[in-house]
PyMOL Python script that loads the backbone (N, CA, C, O; Angstrom):
from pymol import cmd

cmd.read_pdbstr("""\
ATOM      1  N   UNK A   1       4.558 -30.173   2.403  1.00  0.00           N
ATOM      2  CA  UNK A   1       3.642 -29.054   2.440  1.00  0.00           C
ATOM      3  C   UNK A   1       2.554 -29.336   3.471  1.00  0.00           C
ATOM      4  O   UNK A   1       2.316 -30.467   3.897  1.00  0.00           O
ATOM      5  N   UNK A   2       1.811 -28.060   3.898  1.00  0.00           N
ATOM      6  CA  UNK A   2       1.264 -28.639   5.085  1.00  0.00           C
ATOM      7  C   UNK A   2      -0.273 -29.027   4.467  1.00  0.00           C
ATOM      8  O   UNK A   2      -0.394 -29.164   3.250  1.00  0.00           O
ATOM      9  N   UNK A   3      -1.384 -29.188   5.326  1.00  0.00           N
ATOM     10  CA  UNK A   3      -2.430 -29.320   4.392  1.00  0.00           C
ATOM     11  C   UNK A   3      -3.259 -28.626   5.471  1.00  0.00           C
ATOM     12  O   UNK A   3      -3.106 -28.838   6.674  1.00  0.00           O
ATOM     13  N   UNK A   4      -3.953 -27.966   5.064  1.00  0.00           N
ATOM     14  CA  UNK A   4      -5.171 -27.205   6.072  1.00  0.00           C
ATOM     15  C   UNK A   4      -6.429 -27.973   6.261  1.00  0.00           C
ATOM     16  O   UNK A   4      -7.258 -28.192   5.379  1.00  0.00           O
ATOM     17  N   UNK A   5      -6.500 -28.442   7.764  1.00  0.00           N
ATOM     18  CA  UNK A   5      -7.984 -28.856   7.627  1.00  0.00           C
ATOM     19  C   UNK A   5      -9.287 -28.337   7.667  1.00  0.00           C
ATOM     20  O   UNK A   5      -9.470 -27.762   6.594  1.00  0.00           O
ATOM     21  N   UNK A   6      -9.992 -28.282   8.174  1.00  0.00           N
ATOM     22  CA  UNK A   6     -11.641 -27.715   7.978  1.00  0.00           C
ATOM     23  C   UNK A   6     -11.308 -26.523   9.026  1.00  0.00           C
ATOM     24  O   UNK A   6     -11.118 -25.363   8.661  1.00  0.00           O
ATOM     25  N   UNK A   7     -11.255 -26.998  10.503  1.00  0.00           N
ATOM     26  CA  UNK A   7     -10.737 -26.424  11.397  1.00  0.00           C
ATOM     27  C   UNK A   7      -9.872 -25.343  11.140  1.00  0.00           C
ATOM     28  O   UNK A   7     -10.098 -24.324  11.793  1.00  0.00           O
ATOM     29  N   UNK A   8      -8.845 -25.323  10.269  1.00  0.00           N
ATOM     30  CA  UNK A   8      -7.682 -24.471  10.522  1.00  0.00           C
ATOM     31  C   UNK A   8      -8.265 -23.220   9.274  1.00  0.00           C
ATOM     32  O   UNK A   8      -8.105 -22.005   9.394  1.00  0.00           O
ATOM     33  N   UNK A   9      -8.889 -23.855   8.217  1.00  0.00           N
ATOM     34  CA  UNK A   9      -9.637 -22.786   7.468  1.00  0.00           C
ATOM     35  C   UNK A   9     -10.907 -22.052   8.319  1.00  0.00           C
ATOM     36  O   UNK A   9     -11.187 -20.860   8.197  1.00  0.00           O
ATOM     37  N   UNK A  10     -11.401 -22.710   8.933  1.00  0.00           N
ATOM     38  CA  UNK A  10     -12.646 -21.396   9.848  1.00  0.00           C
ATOM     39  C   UNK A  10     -11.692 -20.528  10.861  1.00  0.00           C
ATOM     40  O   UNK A  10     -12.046 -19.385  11.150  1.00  0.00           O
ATOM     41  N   UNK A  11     -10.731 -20.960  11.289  1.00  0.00           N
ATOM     42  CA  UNK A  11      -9.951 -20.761  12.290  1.00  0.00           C
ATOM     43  C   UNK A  11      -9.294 -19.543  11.430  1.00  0.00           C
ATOM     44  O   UNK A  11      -9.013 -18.635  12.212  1.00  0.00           O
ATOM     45  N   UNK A  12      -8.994 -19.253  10.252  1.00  0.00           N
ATOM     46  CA  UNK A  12      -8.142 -18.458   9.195  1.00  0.00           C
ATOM     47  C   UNK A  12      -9.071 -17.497   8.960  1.00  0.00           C
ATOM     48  O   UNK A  12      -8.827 -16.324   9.241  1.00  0.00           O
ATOM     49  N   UNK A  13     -10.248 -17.881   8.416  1.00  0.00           N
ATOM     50  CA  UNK A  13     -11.441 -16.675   8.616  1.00  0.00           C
ATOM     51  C   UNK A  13     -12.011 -15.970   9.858  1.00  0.00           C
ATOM     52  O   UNK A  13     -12.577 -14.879   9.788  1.00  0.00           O
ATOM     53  N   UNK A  14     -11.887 -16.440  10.638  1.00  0.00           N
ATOM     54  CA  UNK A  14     -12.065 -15.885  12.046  1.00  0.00           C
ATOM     55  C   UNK A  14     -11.265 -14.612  12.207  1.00  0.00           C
ATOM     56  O   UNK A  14     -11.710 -13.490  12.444  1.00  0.00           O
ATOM     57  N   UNK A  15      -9.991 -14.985  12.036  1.00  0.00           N
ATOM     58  CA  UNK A  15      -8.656 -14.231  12.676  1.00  0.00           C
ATOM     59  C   UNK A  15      -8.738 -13.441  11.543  1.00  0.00           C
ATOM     60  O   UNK A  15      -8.566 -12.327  12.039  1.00  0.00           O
ATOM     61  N   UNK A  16      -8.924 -13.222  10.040  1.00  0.00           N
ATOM     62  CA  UNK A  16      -9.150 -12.267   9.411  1.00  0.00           C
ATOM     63  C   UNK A  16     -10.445 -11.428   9.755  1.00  0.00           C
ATOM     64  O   UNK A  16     -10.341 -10.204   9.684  1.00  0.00           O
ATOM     65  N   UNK A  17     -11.465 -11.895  10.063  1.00  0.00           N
ATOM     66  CA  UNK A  17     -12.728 -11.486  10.330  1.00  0.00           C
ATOM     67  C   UNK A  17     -12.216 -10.439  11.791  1.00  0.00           C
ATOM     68  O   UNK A  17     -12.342  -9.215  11.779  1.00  0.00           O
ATOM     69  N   UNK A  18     -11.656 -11.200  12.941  1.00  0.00           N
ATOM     70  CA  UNK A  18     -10.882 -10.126  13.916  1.00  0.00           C
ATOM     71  C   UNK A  18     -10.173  -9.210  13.450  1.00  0.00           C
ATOM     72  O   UNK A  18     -10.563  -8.043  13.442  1.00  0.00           O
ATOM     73  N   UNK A  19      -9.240  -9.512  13.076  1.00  0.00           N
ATOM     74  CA  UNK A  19      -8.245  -8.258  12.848  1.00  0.00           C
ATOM     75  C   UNK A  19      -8.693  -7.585  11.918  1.00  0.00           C
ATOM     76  O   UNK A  19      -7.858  -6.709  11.692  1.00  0.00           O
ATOM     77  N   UNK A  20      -9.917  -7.448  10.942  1.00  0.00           N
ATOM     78  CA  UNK A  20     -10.707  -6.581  10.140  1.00  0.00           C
ATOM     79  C   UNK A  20     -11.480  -5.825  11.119  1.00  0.00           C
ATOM     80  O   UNK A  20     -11.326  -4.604  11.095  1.00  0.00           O
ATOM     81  N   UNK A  21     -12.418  -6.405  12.119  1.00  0.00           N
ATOM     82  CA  UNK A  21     -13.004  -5.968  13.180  1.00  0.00           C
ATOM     83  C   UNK A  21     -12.483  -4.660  14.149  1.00  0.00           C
ATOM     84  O   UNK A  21     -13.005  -3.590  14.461  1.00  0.00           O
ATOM     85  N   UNK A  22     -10.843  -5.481  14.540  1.00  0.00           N
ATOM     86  CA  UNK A  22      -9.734  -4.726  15.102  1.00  0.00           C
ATOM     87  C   UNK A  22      -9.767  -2.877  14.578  1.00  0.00           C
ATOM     88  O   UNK A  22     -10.202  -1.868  15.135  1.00  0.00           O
ATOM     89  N   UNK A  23      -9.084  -3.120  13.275  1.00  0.00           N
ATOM     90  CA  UNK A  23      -8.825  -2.621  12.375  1.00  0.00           C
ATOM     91  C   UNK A  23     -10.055  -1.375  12.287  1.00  0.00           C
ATOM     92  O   UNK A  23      -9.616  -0.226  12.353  1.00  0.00           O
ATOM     93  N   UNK A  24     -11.265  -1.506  12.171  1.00  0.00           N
ATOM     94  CA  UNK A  24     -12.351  -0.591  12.346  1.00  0.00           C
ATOM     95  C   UNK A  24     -12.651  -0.085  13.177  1.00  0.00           C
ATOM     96  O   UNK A  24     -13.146   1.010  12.912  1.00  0.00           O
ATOM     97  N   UNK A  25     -12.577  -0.542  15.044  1.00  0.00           N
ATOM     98  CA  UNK A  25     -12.405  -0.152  16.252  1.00  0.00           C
ATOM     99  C   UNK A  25     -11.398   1.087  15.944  1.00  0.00           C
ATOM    100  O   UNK A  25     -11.832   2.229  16.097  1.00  0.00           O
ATOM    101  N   UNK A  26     -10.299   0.915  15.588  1.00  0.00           N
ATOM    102  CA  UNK A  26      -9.067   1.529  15.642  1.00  0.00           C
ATOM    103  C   UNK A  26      -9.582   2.704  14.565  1.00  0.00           C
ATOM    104  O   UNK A  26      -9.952   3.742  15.113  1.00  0.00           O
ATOM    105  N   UNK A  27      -9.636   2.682  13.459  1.00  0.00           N
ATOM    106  CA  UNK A  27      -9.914   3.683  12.480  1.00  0.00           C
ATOM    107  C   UNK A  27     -10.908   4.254  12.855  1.00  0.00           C
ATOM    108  O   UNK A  27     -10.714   5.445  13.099  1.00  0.00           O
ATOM    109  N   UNK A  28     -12.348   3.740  13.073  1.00  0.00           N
ATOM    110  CA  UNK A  28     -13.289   4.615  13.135  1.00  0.00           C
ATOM    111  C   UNK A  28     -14.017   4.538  14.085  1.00  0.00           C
ATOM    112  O   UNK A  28     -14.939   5.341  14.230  1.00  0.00           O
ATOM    113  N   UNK A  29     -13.737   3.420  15.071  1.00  0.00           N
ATOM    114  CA  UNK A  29     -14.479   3.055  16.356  1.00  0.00           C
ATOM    115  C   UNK A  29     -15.855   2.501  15.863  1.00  0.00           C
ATOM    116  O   UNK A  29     -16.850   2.817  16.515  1.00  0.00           O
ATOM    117  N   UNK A  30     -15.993   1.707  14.774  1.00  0.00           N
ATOM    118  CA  UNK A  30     -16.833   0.982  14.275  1.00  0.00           C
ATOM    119  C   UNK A  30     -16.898  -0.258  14.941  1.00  0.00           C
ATOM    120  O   UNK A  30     -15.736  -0.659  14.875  1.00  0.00           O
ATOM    121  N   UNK A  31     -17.624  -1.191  15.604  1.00  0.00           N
ATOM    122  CA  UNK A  31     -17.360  -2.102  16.220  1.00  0.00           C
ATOM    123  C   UNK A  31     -18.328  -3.112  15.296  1.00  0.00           C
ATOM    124  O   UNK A  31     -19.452  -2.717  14.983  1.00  0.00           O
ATOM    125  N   UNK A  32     -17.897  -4.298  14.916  1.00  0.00           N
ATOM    126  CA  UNK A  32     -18.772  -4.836  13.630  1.00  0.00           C
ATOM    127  C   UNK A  32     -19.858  -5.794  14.452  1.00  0.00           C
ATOM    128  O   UNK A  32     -21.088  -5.769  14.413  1.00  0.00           O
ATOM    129  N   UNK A  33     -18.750  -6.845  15.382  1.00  0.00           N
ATOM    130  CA  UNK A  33     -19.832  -7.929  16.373  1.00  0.00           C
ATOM    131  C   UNK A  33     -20.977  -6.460  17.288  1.00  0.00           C
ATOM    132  O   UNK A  33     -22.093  -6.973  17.372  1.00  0.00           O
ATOM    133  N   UNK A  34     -21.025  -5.372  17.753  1.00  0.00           N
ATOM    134  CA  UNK A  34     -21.650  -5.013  18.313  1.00  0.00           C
ATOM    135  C   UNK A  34     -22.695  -4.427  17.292  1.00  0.00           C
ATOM    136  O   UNK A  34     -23.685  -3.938  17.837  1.00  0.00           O
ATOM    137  N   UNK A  35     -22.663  -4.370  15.621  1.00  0.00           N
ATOM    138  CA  UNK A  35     -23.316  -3.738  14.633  1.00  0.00           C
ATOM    139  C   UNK A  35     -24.389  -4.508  14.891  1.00  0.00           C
ATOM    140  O   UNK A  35     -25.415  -4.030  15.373  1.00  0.00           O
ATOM    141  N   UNK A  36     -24.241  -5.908  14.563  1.00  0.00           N
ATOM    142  CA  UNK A  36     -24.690  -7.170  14.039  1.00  0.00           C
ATOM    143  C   UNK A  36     -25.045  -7.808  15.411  1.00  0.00           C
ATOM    144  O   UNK A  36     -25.366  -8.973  15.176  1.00  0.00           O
ATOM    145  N   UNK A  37     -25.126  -7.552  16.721  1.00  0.00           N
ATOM    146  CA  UNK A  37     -25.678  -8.373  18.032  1.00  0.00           C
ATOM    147  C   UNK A  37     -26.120  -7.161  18.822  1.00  0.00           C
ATOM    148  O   UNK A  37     -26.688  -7.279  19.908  1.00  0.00           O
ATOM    149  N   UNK A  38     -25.797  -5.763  18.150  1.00  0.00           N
ATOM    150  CA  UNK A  38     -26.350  -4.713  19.359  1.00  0.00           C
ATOM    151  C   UNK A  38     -24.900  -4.609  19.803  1.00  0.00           C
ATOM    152  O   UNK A  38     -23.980  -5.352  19.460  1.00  0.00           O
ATOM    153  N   UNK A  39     -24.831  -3.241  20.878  1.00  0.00           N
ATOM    154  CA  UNK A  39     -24.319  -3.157  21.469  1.00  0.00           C
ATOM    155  C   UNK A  39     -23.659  -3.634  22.926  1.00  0.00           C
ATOM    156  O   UNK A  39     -22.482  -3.660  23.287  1.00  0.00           O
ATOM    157  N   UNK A  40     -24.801  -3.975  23.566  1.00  0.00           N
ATOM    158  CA  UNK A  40     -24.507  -4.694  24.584  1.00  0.00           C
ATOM    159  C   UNK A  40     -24.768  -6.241  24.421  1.00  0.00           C
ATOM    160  O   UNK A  40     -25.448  -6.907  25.202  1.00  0.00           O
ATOM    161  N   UNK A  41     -24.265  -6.619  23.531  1.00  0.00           N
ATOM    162  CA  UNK A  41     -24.023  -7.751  23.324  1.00  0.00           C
ATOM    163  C   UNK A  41     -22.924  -9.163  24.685  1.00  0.00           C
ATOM    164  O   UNK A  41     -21.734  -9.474  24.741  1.00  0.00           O
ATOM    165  N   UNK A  42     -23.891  -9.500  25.323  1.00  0.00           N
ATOM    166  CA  UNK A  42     -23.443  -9.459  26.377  1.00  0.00           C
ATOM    167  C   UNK A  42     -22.627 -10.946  26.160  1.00  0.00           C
ATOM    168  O   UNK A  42     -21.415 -10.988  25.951  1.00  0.00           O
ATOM    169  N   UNK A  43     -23.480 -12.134  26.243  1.00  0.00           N
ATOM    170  CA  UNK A  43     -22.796 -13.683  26.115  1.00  0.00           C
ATOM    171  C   UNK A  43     -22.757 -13.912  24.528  1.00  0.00           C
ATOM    172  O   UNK A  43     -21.879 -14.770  24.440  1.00  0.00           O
ATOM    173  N   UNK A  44     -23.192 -13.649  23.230  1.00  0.00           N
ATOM    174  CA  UNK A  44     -22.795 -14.126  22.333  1.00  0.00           C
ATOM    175  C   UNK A  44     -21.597 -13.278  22.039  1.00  0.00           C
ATOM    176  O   UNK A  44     -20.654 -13.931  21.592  1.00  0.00           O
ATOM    177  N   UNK A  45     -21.380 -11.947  22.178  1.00  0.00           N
ATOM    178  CA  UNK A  45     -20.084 -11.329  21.725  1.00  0.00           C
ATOM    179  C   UNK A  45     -19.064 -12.065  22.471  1.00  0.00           C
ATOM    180  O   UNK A  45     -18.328 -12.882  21.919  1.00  0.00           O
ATOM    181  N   UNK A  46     -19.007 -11.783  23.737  1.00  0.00           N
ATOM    182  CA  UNK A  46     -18.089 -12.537  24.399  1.00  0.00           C
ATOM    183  C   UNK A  46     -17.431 -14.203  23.964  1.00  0.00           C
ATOM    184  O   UNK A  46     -16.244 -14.532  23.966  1.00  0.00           O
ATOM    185  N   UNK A  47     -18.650 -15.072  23.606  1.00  0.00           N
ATOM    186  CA  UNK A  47     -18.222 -16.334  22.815  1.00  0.00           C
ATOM    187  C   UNK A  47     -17.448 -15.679  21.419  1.00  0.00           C
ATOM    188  O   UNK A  47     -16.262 -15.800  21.113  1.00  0.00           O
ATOM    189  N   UNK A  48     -18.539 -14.943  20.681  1.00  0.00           N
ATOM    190  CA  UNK A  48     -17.575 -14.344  19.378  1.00  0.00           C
ATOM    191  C   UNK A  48     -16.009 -14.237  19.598  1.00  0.00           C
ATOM    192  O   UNK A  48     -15.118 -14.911  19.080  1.00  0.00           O
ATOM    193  N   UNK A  49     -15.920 -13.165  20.543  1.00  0.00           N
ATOM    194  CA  UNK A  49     -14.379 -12.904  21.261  1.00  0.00           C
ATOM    195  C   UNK A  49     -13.620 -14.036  21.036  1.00  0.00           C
ATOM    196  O   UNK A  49     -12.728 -14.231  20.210  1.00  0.00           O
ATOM    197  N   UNK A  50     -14.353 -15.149  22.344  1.00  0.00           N
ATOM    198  CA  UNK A  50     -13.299 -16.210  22.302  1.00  0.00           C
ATOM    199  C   UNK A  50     -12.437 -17.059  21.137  1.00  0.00           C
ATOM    200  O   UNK A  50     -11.336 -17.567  20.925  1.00  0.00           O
ATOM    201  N   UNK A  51     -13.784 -16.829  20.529  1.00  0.00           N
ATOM    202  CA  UNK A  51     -14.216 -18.055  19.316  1.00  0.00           C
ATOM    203  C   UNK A  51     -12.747 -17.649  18.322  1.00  0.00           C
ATOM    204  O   UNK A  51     -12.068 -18.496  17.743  1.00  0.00           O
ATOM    205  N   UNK A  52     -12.517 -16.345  18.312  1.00  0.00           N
ATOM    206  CA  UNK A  52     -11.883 -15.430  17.306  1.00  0.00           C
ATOM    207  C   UNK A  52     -10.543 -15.409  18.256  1.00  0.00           C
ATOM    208  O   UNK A  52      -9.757 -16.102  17.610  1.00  0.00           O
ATOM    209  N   UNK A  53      -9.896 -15.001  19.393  1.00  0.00           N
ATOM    210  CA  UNK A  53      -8.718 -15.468  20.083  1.00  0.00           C
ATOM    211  C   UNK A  53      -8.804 -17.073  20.131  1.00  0.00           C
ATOM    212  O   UNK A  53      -7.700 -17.518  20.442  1.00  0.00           O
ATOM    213  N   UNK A  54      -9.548 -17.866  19.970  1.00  0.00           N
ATOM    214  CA  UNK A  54      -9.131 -19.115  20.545  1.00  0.00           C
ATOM    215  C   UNK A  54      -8.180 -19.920  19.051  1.00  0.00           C
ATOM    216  O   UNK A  54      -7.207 -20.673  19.019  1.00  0.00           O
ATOM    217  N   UNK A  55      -9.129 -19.245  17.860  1.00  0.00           N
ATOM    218  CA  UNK A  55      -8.546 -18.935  16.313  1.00  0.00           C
ATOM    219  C   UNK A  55      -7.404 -18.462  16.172  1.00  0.00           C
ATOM    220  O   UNK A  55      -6.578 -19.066  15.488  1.00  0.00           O
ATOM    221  N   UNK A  56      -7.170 -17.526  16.660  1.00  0.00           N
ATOM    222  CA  UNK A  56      -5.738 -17.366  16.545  1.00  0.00           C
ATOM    223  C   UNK A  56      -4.556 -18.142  17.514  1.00  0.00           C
ATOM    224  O   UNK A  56      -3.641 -18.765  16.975  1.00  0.00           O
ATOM    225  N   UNK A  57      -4.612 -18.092  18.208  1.00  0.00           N
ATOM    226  CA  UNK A  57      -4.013 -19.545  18.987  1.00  0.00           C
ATOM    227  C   UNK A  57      -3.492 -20.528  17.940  1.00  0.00           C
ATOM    228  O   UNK A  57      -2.309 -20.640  17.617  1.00  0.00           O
ATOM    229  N   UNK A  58      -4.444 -21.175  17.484  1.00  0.00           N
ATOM    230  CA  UNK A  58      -4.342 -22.280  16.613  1.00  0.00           C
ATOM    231  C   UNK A  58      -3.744 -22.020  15.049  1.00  0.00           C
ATOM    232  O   UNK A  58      -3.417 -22.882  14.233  1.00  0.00           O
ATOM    233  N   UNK A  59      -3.706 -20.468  14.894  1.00  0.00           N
ATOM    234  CA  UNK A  59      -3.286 -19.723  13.344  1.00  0.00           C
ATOM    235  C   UNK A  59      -1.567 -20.261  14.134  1.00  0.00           C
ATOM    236  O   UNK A  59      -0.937 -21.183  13.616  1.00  0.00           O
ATOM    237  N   UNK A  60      -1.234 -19.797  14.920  1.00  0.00           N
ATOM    238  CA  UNK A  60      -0.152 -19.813  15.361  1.00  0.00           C
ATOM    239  C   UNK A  60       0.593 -21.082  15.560  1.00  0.00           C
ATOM    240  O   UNK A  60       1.743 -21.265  15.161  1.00  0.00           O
ATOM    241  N   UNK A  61      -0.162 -21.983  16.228  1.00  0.00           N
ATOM    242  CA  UNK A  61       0.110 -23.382  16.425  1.00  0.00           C
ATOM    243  C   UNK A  61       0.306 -24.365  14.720  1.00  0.00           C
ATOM    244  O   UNK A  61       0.841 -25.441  14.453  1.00  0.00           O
ATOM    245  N   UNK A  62      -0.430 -23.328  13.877  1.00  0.00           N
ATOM    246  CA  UNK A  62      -0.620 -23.698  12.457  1.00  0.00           C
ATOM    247  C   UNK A  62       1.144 -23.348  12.053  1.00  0.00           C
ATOM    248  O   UNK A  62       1.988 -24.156  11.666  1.00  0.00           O
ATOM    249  N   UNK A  63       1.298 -21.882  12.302  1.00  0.00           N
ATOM    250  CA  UNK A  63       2.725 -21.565  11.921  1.00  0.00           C
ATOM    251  C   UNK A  63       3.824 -22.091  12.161  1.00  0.00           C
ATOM    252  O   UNK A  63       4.816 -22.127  11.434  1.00  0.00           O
ATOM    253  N   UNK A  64       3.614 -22.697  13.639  1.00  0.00           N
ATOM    254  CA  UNK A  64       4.983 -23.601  14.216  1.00  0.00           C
ATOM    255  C   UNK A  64       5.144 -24.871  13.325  1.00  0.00           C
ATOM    256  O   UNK A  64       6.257 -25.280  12.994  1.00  0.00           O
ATOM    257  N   UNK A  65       4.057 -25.436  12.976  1.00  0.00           N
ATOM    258  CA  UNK A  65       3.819 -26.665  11.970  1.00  0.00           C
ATOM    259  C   UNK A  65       4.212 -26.322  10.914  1.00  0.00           C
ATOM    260  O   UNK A  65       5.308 -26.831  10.681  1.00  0.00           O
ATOM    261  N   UNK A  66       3.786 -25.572   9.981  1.00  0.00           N
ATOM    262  CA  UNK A  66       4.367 -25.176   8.574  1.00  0.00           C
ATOM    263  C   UNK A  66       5.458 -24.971   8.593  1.00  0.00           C
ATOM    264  O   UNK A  66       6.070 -25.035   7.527  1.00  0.00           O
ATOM    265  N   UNK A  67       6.229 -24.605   9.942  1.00  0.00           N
ATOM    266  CA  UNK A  67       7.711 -23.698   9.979  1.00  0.00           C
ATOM    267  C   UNK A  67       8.747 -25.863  10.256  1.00  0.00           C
ATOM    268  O   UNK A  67       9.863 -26.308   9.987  1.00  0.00           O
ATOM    269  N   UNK A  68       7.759 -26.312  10.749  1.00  0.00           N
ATOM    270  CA  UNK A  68       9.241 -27.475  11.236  1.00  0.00           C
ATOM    271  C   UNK A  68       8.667 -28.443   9.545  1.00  0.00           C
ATOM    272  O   UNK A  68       9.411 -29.393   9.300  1.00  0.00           O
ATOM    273  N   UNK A  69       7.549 -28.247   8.554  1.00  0.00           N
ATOM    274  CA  UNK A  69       7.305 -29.140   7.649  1.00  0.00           C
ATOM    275  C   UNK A  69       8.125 -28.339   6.372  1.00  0.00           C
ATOM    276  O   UNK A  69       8.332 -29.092   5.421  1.00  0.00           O
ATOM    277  N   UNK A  70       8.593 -27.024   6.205  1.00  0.00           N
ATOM    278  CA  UNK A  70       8.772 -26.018   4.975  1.00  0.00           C
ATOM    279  C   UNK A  70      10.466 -25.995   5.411  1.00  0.00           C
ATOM    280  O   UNK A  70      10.967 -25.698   6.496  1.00  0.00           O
ATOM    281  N   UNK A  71      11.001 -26.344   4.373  1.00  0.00           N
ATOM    282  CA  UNK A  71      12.397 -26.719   4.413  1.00  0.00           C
ATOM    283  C   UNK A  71      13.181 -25.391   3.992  1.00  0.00           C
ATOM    284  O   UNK A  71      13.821 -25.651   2.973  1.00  0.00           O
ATOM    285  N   UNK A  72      13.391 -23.953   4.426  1.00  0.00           N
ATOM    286  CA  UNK A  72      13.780 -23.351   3.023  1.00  0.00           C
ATOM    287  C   UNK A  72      15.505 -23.645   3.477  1.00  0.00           C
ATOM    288  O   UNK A  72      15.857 -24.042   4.587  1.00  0.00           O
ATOM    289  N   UNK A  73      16.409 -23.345   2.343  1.00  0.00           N
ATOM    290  CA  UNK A  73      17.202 -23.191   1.833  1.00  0.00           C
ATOM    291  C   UNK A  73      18.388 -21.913   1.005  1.00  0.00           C
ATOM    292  O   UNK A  73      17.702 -21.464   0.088  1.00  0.00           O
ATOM    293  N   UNK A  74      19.142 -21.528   0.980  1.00  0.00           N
ATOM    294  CA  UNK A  74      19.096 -20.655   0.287  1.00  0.00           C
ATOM    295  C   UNK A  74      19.633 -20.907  -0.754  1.00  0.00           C
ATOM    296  O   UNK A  74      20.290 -21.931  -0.946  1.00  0.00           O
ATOM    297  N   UNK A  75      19.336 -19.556  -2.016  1.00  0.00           N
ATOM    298  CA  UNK A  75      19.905 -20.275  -3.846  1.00  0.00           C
ATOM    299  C   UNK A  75      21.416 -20.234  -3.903  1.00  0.00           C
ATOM    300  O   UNK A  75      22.129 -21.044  -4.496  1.00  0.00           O
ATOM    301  N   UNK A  76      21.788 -19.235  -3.241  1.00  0.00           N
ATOM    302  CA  UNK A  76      22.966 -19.043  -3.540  1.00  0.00           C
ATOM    303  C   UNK A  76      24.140 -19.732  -2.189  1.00  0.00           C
ATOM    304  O   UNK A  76      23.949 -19.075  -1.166  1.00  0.00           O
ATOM    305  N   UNK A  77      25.143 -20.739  -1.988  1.00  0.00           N
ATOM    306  CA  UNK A  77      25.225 -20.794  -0.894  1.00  0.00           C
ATOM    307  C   UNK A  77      26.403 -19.836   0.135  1.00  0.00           C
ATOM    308  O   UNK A  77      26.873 -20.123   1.236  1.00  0.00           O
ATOM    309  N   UNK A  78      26.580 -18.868  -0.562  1.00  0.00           N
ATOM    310  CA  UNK A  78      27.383 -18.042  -0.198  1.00  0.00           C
ATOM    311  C   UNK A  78      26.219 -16.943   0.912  1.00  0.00           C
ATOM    312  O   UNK A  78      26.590 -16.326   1.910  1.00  0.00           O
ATOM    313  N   UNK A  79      24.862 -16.976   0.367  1.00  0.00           N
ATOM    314  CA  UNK A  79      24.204 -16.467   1.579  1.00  0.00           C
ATOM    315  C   UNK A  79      23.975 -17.084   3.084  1.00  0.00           C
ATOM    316  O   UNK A  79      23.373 -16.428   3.934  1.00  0.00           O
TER     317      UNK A  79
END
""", "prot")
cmd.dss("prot")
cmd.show_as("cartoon", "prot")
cmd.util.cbc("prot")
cmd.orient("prot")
């Protein structure tokens, strides 16, 4: 099993925190980092941005790991 470190849990909230963000752009054109820094949020949004793609990167790099440590199998072996 894999084990999540500190890193890969902020890294997990991030990428939910984005794609919630995403998600409101899209529905209502609510933009949350521009609620909370202003709109022209010029160098901290932009770090936000990164901070939150650089998170998912690593969600992913997380998946390739879980995928070569998680053995599945199937029950029946006729599947």
């Amino acid at each position: 099993m894999y084990k999540f470190s500190i890193l890969d849990k902020i890294s997990l909230v991030l990428v939910i925190l984005g794609a919630v963000n995403w998600g409101l752009i899209g529905l209502s054109n609510i933009n949350l980092i521009g609620l909370f820094l202003g709109e022209p949020a010029d160098l901290i949004g932009r770090l936000i941005y990164i901070l939150v793609g650089v998170s998912g990167l690593n969600i992913l790099l997380i998946l390739f790991r879980m995928k070569r440590t998680v053995n599945i199998r199937p029950i029946n072996k006729r599947l």
